[in-house]
KENU-229172 format. One line per field, with one value per residue (C-alpha): residue in one letter; x, y, z. Coordinates in steps of 0.25 Angstrom, whole numbers, plus 5000, padded with zeros to 4 digits. Layout:
! KENU-229172
res a  ...
u X  ...
v Y  ...
w Z  ...
***
This chain:
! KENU-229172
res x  x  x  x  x  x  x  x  x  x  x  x  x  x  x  x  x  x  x  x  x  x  x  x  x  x  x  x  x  x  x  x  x  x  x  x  x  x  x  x  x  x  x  x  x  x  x  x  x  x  x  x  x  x  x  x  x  x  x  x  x  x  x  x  x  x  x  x  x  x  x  x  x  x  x  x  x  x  x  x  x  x  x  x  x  x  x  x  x  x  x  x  x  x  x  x  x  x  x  x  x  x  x  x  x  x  x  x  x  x  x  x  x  x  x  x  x  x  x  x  x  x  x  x  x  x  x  x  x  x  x  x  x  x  x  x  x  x  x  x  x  x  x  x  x  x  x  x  x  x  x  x  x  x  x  x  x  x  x  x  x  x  x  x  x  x  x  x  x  x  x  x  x  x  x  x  x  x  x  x  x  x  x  x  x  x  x  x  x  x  x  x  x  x  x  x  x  x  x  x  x  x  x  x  x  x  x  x  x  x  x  x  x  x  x  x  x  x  x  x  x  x  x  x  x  x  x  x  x  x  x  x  x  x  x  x  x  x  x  x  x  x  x  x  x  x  x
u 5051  5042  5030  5033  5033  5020  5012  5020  5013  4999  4999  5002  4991  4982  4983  4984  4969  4966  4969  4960  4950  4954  4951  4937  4926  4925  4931  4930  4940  4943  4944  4954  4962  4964  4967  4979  4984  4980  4974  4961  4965  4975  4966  4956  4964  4968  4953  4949  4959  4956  4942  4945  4953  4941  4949  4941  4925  4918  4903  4898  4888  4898  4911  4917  4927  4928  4937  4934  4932  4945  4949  4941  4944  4958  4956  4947  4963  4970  4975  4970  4985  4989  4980  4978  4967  4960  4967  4964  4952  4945  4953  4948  4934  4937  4943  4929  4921  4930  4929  4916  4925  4931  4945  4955  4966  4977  4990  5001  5003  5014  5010  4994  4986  4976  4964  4965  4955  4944  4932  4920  4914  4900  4895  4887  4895  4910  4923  4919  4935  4935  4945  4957  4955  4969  4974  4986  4995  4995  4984  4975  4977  4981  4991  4999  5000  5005  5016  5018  5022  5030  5046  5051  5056  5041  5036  5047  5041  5026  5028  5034  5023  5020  5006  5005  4994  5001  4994  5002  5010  5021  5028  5015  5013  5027  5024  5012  5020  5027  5015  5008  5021  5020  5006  5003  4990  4986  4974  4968  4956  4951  4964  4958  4943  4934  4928  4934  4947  4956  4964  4976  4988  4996  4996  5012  5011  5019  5032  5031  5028  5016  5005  4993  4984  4974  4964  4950  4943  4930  4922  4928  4916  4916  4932  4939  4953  4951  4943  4954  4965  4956  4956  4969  4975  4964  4968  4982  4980  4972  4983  4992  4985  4981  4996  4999  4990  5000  5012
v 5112  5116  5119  5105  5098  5105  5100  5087  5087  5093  5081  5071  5078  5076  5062  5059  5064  5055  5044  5047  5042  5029  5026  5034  5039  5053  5062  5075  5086  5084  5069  5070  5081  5073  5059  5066  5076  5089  5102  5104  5115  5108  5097  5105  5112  5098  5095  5106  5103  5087  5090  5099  5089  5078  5069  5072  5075  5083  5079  5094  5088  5079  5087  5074  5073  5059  5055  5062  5057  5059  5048  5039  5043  5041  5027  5023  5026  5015  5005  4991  4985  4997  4994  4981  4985  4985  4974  4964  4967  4956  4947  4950  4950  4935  4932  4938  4930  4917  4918  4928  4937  4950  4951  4964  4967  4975  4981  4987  5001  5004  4998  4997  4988  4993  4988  4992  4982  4974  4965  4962  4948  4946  4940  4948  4947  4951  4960  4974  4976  4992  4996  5007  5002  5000  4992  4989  4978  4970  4964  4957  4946  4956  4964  4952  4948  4961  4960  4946  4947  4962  4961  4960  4975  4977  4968  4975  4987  4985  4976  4987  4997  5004  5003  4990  4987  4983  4970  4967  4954  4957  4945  4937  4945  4943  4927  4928  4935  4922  4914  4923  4923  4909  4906  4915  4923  4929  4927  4937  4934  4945  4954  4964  4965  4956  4945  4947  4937  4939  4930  4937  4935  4943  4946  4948  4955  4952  4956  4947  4959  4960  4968  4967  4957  4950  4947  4940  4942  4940  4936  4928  4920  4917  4916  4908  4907  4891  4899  4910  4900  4894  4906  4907  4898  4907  4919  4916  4913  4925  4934  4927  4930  4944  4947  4943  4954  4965  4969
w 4930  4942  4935  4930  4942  4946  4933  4935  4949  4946  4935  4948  4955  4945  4943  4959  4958  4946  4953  4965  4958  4957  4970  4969  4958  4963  4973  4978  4978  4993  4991  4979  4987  4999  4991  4983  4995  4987  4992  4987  4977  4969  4969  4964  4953  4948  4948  4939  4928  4930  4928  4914  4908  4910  4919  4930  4934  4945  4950  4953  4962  4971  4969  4967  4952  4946  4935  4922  4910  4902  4911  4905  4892  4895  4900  4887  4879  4888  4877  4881  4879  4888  4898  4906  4911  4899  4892  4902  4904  4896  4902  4914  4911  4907  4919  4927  4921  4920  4935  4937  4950  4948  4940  4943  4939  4945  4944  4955  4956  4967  4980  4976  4966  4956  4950  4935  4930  4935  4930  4940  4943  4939  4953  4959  4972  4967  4968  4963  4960  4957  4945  4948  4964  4973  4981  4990  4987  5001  4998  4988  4977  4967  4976  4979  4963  4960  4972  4970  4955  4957  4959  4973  4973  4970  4981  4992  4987  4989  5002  5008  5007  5019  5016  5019  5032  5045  5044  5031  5032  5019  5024  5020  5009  5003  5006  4997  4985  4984  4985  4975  4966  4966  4965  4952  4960  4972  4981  4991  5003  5007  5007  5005  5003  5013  5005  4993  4987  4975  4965  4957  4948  4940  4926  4919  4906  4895  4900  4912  4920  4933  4924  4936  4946  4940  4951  4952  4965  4972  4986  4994  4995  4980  4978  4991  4990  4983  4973  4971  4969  4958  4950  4952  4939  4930  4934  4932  4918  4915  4921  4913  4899  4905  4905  4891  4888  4895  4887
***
């Protein structure tokens, strides 16, 4: 039962270290220890075995691993009806050039957002909207959708984050749940990134259940909150069709 446990806990290590990189391409052995709060030994040891099995890669010239490509070849066996990711992204693509501004598309994990898809605009001034990026969930277009449309218990649960900045008004925040609840979508000026706004609204899949954000964002310049609003009635309906996709 104990050697179990410690397989069990080596195979928790190892994926810890996996996901380090989706914060970063490459990192070195210092770097990765540090991130999941190994010494540099163990870190080391389930290096070694990583980089055997393919899932990882090591640049002899920098010392730095990146993932391998068996991740890759994983990723290529993701079933498009499995994976909204890929099954929406056509959809997406559509949406981008119906309205030329960069689409994403995210989904909750525990008290953070993620960015599991996204299509660029074509202007040459634009949101560059970096896939496998998190985010918290005080702020932004797409946070408040995906706390919006959650159950109160789910709400309580994510208010009352200790993460939260000082400067975090939650009874503002729960006034705009309602709002957003209400409305359909969410807007966001420059919540979070200086310059940039955001329009989102969430996609239900075909069991009535909160699937992910659907967001289209850009330069404040090009997309002033009259602008945002506009979208609004568009992006509704796209998320709506998006979420008939999603068994």
């Amino acid at each position: 039962m104990e050697d179990g446990k410690l397989t069990v806990r080596a195979v928790e290590r190892a994926l810890d270290i996996l996901m380090c990189f989706t914060r970063t391409g490459s990192l070195s052995l210092t770097e990765i220890a540090a991130e999941v709060g190994l010494h540099k030994s163990t870190v080391h040891r389930l290096m070694t075995t990583l980089e055997e099995k393919g899932f990882v890669s090591r640049d002899a010239s920098t010392e730095k691993y990146r993932l391998g490509i068996k991740i890759w070849e994983l990723s290529a066996h993701l079933s498009n009806t499995d994976d909204p990711a890929l099954l929406l992204l056509p959809s997406m693509e559509k949406l981008r050039d119906e309205l030329d501004e960069t689409v994403s598309l995210y989904v909750r994990d525990g008290r953070e957002r993620l960015r599991i898809q996204a299509v660029q605009s074509n202007q040459a001034i634009r949101r560059v909207a970096p896939v496998g990026a998190r985010l918290p969930l005080y702020v932004g277009a797409s946070s408040k959708v995906l706390v919006a449309f959650s159950s109160e218990r789910e709400q309580e649960y994510i208010i009352s984050d200790p993460i939260w900045p000082d400067s975090a008004n939650r009874t503002a925040f729960r006034d705009q749940l309602r709002t957003i609840r209400a409305e359909g979508y969410a807007i966001s000026v420059e919540e979070r990134e200086q310059g940039v706004t955001s329009v989102a609204a969430p996609i239900f899949d075909l069991k009535g259940n909160l699937a992910a954000a659907l967001s289209v964002s850009g330069p404040l310049a090009r997309l002033p909150v009259d602008q945002l609003r506009s979208y609004a009635p568009l992006l509704m309906e796209r998320a709506r069709e998006m979420g008939l996709m999603i068994r």
